[in-house]
N, C-alpha and C positions, 0 to 999 in steps of 0.2 A: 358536629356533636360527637362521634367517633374518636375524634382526636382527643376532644375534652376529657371522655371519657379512659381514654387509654393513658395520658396525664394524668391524671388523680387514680388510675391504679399505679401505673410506677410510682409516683408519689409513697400509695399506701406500701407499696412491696419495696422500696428501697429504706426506710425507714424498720420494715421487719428485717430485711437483710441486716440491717446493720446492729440491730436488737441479735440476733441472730450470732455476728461476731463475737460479740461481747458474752453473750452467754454462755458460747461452747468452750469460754476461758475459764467457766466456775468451777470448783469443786463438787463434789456431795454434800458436804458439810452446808455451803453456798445454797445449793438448790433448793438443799430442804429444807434449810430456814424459811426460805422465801417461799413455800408450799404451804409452813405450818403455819404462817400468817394469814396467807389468803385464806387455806381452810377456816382457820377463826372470825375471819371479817366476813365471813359470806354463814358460817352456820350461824354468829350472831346479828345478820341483820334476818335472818328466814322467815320472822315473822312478818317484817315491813314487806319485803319482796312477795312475800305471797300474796299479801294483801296487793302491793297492785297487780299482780301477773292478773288476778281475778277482775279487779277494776277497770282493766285496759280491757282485756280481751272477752270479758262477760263470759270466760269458759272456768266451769270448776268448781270447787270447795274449798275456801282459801287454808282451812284446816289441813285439809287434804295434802296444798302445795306445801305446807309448813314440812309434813314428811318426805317430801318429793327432795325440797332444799337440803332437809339432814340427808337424806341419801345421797346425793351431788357433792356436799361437802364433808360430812363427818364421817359415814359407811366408806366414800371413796378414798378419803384419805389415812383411815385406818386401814386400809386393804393394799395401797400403796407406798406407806409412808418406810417403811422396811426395804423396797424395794430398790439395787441397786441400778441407775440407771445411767450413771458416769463412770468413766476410764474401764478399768480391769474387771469386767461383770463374773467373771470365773472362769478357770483355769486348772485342766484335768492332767495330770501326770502320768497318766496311762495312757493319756492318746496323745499329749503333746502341743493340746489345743487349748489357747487365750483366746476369750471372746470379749469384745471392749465393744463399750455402748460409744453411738455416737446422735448427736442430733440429725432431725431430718431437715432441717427448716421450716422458714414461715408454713403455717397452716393455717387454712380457712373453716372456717366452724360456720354451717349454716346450724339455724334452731327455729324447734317449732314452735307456731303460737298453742298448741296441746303445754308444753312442758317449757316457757319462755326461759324463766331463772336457773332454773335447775340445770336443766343441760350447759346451759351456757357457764356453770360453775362449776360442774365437772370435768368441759371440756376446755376449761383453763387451766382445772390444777392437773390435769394430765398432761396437758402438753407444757405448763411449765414445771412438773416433775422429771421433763424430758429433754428441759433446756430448748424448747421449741417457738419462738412467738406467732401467736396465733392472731389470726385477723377474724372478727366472729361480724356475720353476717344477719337480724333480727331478723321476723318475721314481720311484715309492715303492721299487723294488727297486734303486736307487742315489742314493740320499738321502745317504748320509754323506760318499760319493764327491765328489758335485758339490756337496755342503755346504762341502769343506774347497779345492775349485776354485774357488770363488769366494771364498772368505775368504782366499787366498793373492791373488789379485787386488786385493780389496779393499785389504787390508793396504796393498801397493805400490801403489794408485792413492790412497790416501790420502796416504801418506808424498811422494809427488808432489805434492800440494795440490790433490787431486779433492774435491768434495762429498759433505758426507758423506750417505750413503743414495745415494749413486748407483749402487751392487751391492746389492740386496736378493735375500733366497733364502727364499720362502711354503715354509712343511712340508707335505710331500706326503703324500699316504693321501687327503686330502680331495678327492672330486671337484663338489665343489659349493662347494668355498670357490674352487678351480681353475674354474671357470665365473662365478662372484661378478663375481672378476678381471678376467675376459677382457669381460665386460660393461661394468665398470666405463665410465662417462662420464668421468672421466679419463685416459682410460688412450689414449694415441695409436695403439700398434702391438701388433698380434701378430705374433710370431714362432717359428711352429710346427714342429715337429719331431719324428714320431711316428708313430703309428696312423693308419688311415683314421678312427677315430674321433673321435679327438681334435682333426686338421686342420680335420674336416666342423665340431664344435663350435666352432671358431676363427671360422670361415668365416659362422655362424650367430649369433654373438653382436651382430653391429649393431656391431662396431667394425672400424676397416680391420685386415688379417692377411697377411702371407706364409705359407703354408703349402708343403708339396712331398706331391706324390701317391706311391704307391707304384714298387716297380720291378721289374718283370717283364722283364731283360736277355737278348733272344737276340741272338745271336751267330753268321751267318754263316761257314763259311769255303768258298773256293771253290778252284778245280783248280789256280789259281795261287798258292797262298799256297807260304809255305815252312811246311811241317808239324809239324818237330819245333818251330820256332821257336813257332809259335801254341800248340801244346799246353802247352808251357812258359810260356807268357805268360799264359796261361788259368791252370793250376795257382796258379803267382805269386798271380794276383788272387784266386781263389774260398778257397784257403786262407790269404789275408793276413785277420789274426784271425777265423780261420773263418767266411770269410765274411758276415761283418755290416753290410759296406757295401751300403746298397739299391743302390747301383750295378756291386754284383756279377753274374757272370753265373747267367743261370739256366737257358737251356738253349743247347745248340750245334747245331746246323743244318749237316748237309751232302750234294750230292749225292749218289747210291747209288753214282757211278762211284767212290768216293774213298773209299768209309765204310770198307773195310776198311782203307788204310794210315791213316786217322784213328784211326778203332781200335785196331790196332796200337799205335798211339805213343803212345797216353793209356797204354795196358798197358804199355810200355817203362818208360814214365814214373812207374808206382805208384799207373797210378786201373783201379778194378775196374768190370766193368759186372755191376749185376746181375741174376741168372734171373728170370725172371715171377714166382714164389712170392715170392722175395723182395724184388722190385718190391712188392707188395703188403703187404708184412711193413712194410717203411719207410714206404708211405702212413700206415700206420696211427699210427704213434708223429710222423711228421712234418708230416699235414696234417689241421685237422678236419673231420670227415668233415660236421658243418650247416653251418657257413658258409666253406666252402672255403680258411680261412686257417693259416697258419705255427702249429705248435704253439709254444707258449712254454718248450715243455720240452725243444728241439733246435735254439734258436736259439742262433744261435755253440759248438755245441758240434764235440767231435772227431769225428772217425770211428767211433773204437772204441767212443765213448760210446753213438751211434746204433746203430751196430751191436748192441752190449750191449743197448738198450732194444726193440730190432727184433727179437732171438732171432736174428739170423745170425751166420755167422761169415766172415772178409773176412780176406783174406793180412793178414801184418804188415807194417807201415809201408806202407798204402795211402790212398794223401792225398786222394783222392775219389772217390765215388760216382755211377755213372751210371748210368742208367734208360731204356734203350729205348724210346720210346713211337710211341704210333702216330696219335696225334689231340691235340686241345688242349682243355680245358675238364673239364669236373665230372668227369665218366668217367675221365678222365684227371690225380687229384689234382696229381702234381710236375710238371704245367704250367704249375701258383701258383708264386708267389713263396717259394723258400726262404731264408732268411738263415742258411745252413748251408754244411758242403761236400758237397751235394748236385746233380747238373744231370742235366737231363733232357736225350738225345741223340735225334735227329732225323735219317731215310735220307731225301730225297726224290730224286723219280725225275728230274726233272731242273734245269736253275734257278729257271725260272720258279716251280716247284712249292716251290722251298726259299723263295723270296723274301714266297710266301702266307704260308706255313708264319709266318715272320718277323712277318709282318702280323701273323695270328693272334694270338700268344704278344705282340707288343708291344700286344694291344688287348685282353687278356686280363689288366687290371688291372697296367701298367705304360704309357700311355699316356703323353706328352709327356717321360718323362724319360732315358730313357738305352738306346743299342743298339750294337755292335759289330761289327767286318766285320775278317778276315783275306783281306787280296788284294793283289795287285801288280798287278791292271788296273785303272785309274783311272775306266775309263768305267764299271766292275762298283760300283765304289767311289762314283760318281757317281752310276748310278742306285737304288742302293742307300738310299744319303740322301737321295733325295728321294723314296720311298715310304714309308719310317719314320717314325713320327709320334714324337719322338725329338729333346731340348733339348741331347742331346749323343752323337754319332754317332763313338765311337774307334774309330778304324783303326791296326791294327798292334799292339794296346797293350792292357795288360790295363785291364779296363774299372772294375775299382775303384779305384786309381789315378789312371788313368786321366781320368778323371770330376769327381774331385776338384780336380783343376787341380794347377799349380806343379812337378809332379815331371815328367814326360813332354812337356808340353806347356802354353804359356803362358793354358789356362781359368783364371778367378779360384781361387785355395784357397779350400776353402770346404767347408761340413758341413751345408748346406742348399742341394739343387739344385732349383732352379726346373724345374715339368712343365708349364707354358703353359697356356692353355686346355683342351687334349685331358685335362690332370692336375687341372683348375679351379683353376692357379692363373695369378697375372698374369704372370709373365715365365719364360721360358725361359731364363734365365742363372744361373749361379750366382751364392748371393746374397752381398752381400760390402756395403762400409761404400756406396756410392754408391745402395747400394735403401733408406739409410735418412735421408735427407736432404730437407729439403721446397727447391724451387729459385725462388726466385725473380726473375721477369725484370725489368730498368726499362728501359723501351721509351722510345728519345728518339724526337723527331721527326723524319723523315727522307723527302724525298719519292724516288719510285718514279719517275723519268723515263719510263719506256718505261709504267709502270702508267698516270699520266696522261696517255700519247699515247693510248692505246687509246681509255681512258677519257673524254679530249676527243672523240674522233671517234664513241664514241656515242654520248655526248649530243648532238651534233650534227646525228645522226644521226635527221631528221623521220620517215622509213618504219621506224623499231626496234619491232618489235614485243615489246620488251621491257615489261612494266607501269610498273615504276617507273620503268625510264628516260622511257620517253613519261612518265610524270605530271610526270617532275622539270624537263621540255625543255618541257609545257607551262604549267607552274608560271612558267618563267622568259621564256618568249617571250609 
């Protein structure tokens, strides 16, 4: 079986190699044709696609994916389509330095069944904006979804005069033919998007990978924000397709001075808090109780679904679920990360105490990737980010949106955000066609004036108790 399976990866990866050849002979002109195709063929099918991503995987709002798609395709191709990513990328006269893009090779795309289409159509037109052929790896509960995302690309990156095998799509169920892959010695990049397990796997196989960590989103607000405006901006995000953005939030944090008119206005608003009994009634169906993570059976779902599966009952049309709590960690299950509309709410007694709080929940398996703050004091706003350990700190703004870049605010668009070190990956940016480019420099000769005045005077320099220099001054004297 081993063998089989080590055969049908070279198979896959000698067919990207060769996709691979061919492509690093294109121009600019070449690449971006074949960019502004696929982006058309995928923002014009958004609405089919959504509709099944929802159909297959019963996760979402197929409304919801239809924006998910425009972001993958039209936000990310406006955000890259300028971008030089062939031959001579720029060249300073003052230092003497040419930097020229080059391809990395085949890359592997894993995608989650949270964001099937979408990812999987970003992280096409980025890597073929990068002259890269990419092999994309489904989620087995949307396999036919991101089967038919990538054959709608394909098609149009063809018909442009792309290579052919430079969209490849492995059948999924297999997680050992999915590890074969990612080992593979041909294979340049991983580009991961998923579980903590899968990333960790990514991370382990001995080839290089982006990966993103999980997101465990709190969300300060403090005495100055405007109230209704936040609670509404929060709704916006946690219920934009139920929640399935890891950059959703997950729980909200606010003084005790203010918790009742916060309160209040999430209740104005159609979000229920619920009693202790039933706090516990939703751990149960939403988190598992060994290893403290997201049931697979109330991600992205609705209210009423949860509800339904919890045995509570919840007013009609109530858009979210909040959870009282009083601590952070095991004891305390919906302190994890939900991909739901669910959030844990948070009294602390006074700032200082909410800003712990904050820590807590951001180091509570959502390190390096994403945090939120409602306030109109700057300085609140200031020290706020620079205690969060957090590759994207939105203020004022809902945080699934937000996060993603191109709608609120100019971060890259993007369906894989970088968690830095704190999340064990490399960059804290959101990742977009410039993380997938090998750069290299041609260093003319250029002397340094002011470097060899120094430099004359200590080698001249008889009393330098420097080693080399004294060796080199008596080398020559």
């Amino acid at each position: 079986m081993a063998d089989t399976l080590q055969e049908k990866a070279d198979d896959v990866l000698n067919r990207a190699i060769l996709a691979a050849a061919e492509f690093q002979q294109f121009d600019q002109a070449q690449t971006d044709h074949i960019v502004e195709a696929v982006y058309k063929a995928g923002l014009n099918a958004r609405v089919k696609l959504a509709k099944m991503a929802v159909e297959e995987t019963g996760i979402g709002i197929w409304q919801h994916k239809v924006w998910k798609n425009v972001i993958a395709t039209q936000l990310v191709y406006e955000s890259i389509k300028n971008e030089k990513t062939v031959g001579a990328i720029s060249n300073d006269p003052n230092t003497g330095i040419t930097e020229i893009a080059q391809p990395l090779g085949p890359i592997f795309a894993v995608t989650p069944v949270t964001n099937p289409t979408s990812t999987a159509m970003y992280k096409i037109l980025i890597s073929l904006k990068t002259r890269n052929p990419i092999i994309i790896s489904a989620h087995r509960s949307a396999a036919k979804c991101t089967a038919e995302a990538a054959r709608i690309c394909y098609e149009a990156a063809l018909e442009a005069g792309a290579p052919e095998d430079c969209i490849q799509v492995i059948s999924s169920g297999s997680r050992d033919f999915t590890h074969t892959i990612m080992a593979h010695p041909k294979l340049a990049l991983i580009l991961a998007t998923g579980g903590t397990g899968l990333v960790n796997a990514a991370y382990s196989s001995g080839n290089p990978a982006i990966g993103v960590g999980p997101g465990n989103v709190p969300v300060f607000i403090d005495e100055t924000a405007d109230f209704p405006f936040a609670v509404s901006s929060i709704i916006s995000s946690k219920t934009f397709d139920n929640g399935t953005i890891c950059a959703s939030e997950q729980s909200i944090i606010v003084e005790e001075k203010i918790e009742l008119q916060i309160r209040e206005e999430f209740e104005r608003q159609h979000c229920y808090f619920l009693t202790p009994e039933e706090i516990k009634k939703v751990e149960k169906v939403a988190i598992v109780a060994d290893t403290m993570s997201m049931s697979p059976f109330i991600v992205g779902q609705s209210v009423d679904t949860i509800a339904q599966k919890a045995g509570i009952t919840v007013p009609e049309g109530t858009k979210i679920l909040l959870a009282k709590l009083n601590g952070v960690g095991k004891e305390y299950p919906l302190s994890h990360e939900v991909l739901t509309p669910i959030l844990a709410f948070y009294s602390a007694k006074n700032y200082h105490q909410a800003i712990h709080l904050c820590i807590d929940l951001n180091y509570l398996g959502g390190i390096g990737h994403s945090a939120g703050i409602y306030s109109n004091d700057e300085n609140r706003i200031m020290e706020f980010s620079q205690v969060i350990n957090a590759g994207r700190i939105v203020v004022n703004t809902p945080t699934s949106q937000g996060a993603v870049g191109g709608t609120y605010n100019m971060l890259l668009p993007s369906l894989t955000l970088g968690c830095g070190t704190g999340g064990k990956n490399i960059t804290t940016e959101n990742i977009s066609a410039k993380h997938l480019i090998n750069i290299q420099r041609v260093c003319r000769r250029k002397m340094n004036d002011k470097f060899m005045s120094v430099s004359n005077e200590l080698y001249l320099d008889e009393n330098s108790t420097d080693a080399m220099l004294q060796y080199d001054y008596n080398k020559n004297h």
